[in-house]
C-alpha positions as CSV (number, residue, x, y, z in Angstrom):
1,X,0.0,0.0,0.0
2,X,1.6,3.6,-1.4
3,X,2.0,5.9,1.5
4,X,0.4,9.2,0.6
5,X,0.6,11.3,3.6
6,X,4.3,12.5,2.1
7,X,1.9,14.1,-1.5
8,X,-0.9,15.5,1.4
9,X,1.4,17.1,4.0
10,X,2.2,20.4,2.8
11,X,-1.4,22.5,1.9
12,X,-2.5,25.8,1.8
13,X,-6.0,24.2,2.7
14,X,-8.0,26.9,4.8
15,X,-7.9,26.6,8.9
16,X,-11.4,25.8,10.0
17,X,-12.3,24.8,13.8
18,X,-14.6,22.7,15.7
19,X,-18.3,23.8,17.0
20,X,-20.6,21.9,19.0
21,X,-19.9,17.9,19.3
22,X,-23.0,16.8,18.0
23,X,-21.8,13.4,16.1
24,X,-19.4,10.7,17.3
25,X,-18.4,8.3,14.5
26,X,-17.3,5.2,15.6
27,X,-15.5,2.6,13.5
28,X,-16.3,-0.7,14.7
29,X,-13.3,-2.6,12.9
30,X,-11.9,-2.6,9.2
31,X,-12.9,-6.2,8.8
32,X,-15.9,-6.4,5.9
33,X,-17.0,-8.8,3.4
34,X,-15.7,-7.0,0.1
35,X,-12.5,-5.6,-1.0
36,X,-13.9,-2.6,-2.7
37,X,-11.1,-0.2,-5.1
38,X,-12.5,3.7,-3.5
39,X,-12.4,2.3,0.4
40,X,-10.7,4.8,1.6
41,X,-10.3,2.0,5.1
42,X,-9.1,-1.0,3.5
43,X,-11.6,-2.9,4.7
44,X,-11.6,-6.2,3.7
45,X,-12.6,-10.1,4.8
46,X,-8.6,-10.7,6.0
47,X,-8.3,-7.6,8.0
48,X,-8.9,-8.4,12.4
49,X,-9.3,-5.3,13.6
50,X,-12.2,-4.9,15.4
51,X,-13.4,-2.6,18.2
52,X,-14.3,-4.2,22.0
53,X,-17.0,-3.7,24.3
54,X,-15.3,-1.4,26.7
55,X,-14.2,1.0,24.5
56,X,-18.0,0.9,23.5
57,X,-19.3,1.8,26.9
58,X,-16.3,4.7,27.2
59,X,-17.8,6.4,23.8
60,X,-20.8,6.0,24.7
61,X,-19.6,7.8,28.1
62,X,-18.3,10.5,25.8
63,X,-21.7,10.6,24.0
64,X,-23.4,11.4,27.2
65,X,-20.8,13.8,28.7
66,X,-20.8,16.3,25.7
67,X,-24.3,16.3,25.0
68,X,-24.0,14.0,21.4
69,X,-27.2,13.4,19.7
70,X,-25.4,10.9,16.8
71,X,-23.8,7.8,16.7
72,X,-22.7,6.9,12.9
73,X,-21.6,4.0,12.8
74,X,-18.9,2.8,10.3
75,X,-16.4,0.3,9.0
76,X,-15.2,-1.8,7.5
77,X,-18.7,-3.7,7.4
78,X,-19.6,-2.2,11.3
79,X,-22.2,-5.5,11.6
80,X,-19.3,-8.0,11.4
81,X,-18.5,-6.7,15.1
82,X,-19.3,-8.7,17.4
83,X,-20.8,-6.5,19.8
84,X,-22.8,-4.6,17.0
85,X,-25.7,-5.3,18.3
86,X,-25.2,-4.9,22.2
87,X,-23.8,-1.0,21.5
88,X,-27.1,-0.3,18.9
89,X,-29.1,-1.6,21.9
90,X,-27.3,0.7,24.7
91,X,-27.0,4.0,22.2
92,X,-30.9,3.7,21.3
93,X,-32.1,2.9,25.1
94,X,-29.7,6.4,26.2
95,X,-31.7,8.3,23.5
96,X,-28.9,8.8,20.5
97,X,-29.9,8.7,16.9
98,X,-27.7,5.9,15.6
99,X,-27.0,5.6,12.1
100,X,-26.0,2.3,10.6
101,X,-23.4,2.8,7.2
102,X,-24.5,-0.5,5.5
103,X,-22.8,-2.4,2.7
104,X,-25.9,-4.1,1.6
105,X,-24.1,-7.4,0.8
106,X,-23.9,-8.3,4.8
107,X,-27.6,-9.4,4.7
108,X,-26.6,-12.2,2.7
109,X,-23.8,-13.5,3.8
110,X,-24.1,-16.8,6.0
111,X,-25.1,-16.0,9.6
112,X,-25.7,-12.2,9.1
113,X,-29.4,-12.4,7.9
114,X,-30.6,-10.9,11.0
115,X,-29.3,-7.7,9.9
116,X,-32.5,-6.0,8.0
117,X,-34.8,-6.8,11.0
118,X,-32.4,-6.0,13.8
119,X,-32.1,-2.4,12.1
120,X,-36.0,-2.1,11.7
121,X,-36.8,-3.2,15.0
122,X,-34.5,-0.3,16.9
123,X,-35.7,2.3,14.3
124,X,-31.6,2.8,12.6
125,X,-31.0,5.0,9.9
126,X,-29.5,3.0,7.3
127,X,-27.3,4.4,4.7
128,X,-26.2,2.1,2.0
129,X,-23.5,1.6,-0.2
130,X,-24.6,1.8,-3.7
131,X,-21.8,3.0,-5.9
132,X,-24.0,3.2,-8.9
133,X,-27.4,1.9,-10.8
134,X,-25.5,0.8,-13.4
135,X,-24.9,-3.2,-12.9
136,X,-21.5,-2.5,-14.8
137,X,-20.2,0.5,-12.8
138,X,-21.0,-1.7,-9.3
139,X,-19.1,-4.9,-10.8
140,X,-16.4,-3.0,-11.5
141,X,-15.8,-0.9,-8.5
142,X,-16.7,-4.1,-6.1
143,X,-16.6,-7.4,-8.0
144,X,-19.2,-10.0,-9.7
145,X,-22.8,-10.4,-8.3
146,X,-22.3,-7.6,-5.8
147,X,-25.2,-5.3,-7.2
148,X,-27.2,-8.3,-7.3
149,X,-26.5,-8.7,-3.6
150,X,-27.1,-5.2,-3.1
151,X,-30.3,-4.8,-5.1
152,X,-31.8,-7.9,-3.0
153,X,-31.1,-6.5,0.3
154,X,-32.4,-3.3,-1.0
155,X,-35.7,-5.2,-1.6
156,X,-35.5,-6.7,2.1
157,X,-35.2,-3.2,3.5
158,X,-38.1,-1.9,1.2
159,X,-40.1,-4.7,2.9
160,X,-39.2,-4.0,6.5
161,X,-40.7,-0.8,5.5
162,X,-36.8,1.4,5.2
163,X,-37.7,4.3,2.7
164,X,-41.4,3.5,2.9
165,X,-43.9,6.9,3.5
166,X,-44.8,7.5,6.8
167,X,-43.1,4.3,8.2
168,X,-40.1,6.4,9.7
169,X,-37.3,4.0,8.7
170,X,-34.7,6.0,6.6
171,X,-32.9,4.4,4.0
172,X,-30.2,6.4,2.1
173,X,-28.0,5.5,-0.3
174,X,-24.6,6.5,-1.0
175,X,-22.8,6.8,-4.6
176,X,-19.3,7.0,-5.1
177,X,-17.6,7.8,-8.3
178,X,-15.7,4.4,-10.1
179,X,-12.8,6.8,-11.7
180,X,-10.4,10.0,-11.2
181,X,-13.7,12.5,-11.0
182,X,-16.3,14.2,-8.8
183,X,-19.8,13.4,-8.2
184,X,-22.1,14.8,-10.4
185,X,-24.7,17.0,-9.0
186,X,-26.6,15.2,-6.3
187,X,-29.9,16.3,-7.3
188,X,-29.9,15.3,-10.6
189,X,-28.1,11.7,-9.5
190,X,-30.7,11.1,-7.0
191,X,-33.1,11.9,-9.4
192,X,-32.0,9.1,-12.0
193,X,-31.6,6.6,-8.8
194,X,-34.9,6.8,-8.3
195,X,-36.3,6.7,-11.5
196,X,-33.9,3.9,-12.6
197,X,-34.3,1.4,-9.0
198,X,-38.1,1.8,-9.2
199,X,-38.3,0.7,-12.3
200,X,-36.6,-1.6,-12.6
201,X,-36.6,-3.1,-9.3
202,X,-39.5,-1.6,-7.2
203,X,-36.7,-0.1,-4.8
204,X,-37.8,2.9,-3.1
205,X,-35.8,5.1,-0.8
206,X,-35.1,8.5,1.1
207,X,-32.1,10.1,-0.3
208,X,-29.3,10.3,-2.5
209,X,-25.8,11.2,-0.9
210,X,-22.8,11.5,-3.3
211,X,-19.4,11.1,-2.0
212,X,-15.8,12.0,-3.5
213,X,-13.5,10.0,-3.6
214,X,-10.7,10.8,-0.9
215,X,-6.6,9.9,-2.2
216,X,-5.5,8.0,0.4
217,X,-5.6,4.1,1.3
218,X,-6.2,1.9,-1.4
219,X,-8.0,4.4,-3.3
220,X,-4.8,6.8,-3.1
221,X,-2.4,3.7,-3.8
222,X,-4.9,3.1,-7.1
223,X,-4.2,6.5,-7.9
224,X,-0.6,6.2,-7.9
225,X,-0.6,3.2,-10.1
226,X,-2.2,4.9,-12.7
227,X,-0.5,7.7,-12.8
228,X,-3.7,10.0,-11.7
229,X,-2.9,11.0,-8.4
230,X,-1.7,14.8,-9.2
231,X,-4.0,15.0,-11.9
232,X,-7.4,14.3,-9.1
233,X,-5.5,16.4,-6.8
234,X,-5.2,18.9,-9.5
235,X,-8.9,18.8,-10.0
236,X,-10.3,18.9,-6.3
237,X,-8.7,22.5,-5.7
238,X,-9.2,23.7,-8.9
239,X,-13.2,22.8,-7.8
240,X,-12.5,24.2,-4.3
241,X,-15.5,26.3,-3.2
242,X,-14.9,28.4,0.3
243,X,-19.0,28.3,0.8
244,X,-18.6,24.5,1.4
245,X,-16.3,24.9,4.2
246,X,-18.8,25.7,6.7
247,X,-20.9,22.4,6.1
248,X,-17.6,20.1,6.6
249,X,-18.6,17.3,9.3
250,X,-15.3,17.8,11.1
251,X,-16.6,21.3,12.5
252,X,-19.0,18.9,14.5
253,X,-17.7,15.8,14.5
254,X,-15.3,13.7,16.3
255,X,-14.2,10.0,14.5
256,X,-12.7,7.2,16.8
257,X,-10.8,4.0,15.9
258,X,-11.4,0.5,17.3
259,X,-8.7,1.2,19.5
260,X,-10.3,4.0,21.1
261,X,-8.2,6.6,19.6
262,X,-9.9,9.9,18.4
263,X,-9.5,11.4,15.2
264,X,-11.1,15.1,13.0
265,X,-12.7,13.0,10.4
266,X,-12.5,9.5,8.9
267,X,-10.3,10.4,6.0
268,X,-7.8,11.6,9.2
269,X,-7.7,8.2,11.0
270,X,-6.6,6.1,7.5
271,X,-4.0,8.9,7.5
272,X,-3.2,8.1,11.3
273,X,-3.3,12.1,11.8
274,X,-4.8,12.4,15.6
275,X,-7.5,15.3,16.8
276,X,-5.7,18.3,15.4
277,X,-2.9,17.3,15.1
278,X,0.1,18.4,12.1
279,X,1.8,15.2,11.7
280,X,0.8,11.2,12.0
281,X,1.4,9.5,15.0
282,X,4.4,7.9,14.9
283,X,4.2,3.9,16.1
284,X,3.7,3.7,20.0
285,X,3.6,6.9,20.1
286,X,0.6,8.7,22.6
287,X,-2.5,9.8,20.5
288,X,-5.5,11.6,21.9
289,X,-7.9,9.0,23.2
290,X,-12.0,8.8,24.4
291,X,-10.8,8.5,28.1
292,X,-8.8,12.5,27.1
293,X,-12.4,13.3,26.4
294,X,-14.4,11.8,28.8
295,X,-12.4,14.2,31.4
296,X,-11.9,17.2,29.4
297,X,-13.3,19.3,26.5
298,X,-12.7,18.0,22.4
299,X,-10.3,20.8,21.0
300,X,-11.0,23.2,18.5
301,X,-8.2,22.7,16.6
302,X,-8.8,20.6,13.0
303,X,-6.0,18.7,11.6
304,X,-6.0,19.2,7.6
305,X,-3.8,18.5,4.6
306,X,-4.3,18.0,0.9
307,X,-7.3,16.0,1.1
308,X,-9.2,18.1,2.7
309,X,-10.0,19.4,-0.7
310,X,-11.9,16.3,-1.3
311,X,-14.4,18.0,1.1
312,X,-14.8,21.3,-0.5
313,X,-14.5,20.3,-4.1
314,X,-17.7,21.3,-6.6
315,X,-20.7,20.9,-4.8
316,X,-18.7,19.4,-1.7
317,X,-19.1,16.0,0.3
318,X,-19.5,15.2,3.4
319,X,-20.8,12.2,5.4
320,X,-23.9,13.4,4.5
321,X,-23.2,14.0,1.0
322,X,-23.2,17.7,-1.1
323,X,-23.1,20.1,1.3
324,X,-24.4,23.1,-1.5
């Protein structure tokens, strides 16, 4: 795997700071079923790391300490976790939102068919992976017979009533771009998704959120092999828009390993770059943790590089998709 960090480091990316906490994003564990080209994790079916119960009940602790009305919950594929289920349970029972990021394909792999109903039954948001409507597109981002997969677990969720009018079980899907470009608008995209999966397939659902890609992990290392990583780096500031910078999910936001360790964003914890910090963590070296926040406030400060651009690029991306 190509290091990137050394192409990210030096940026005249805009300082922005942190607001209110209002969403901790946990990442249960890099271990997933696929092995997909834009994971900016990873993830894959060899990887062990996975996140244990009593860092659970500290962020959870954190949660309830700064007032967090959010837990997204993220991988890898976060249901492969064993304790998945136990820390849904304790965040819905203390009131959080919890938000599930789904890769479809989980609800039918052996022994995970409980997934769909589990969600339903504690009213989680479920945003899934759906890099594109095209069949082609999906096969060749993620591999044979995974928008099959994907379109049948889409169906499950439709039945369980995710997306459904009035049932109050939101389904949202996510695209990702299968090449060197950005989304295009989200609007229009979501538009065509649900034209094109209702037609075709009876799938309803809530909304459309498009992501760009971010140049780091195995996305950034795919980058480098073709040749394309200063020509998408090229392209994200040249679409850099300083209206998007006050949407960024980092400004409320706080993302935490399976280790317990505490990070800006997602995109900051592949790149091993702790809370605010200007440089990765070097091995064994101490890194802001939970237990630093259950006993004092989250910093201000937000650690950014290069790919921060990814962010503010066109009509920007977030977590939550365009942010204008």
């Amino acid at each position: 795997m190509h290091d990137t960090w050394p192409l990210l480091r030096d940026s005249d990316f805009p300082r922005i700071t942190r607001g209110r906490l209002q969403t901790l994003q946990l990442n249960l564990g890099y271990l997933c079923n696929l092995s997909c080209i834009h994971c900016h994790v990873a993830a894959g079916p060899r990887r062990t790391e996975l996140m244990d119960r009593p860092t659970m009940e500290l962020a959870l602790q954190v949660a309830d300490r700064h007032g967090v009305d959010t837990l997204d919950v993220t991988g890898g594929s976060p249901e492969m976790n064993p304790h998945f289920r136990w820390l849904v349970e304790q965040a819905k029972g203390a009131g959080l939102h919890v938000m599930d990021r789904l890769n479809p394909t989980i609800m039918e792999e052996p022994g995970y068919e409980w997934v769909g109903g589990f969600l339903a039954r504690h009213g989680v948001e479920a945003i899934a992976s759906l890099p594109c409507h095209s069949q082609q597109n999906v096969t060749e981002q993620r591999g044979k017979g995974v928008f099959e997969a994907s379109i049948r677990a889409l169906q499950t969720l439709n039945a369980l009533g995710y997306g459904q009018p009035g049932s109050g079980l939101v389904l949202n899907l996510v695209y990702n771009p299968n090449g060197a470009f950005l989304p295009p608008p989200q609007d229009r995209l979501e538009a065509d998704y649900q034209r094109l999966l209702h037609d075709n397939f009876g799938i309803v659902f809530n909304q459309l959120y498009t992501i760009a890609n971010m140049p780091i992990q195995r996305y950034g290392s795919w980058l480098l092999s073709k040749g394309e990583f200063a020509s998408y780096m090229a392209t994200l500031k040249q679409a850099h828009r300083k209206e998007n910078l006050p949407g960024v999910m980092c400004r409320s936001l706080v993302s935490v390993d399976y280790q317990g360790h505490v990070y800006d964003c997602d995109f900051n914890q592949m790149l091993h770059l702790p809370l605010g910090a200007s440089e990765p963590a070097a091995d064994g070296a101490p890194r802001p943790h939970l237990r630093d926040l259950l006993d004092g406030p989250v910093t201000r400060a937000i650690a950014t590089a290069e790919h921060c651009y990814g962010c503010t690029a066109g009509q920007g991306s977030s977590c939550g998709g365009a942010l204008g």
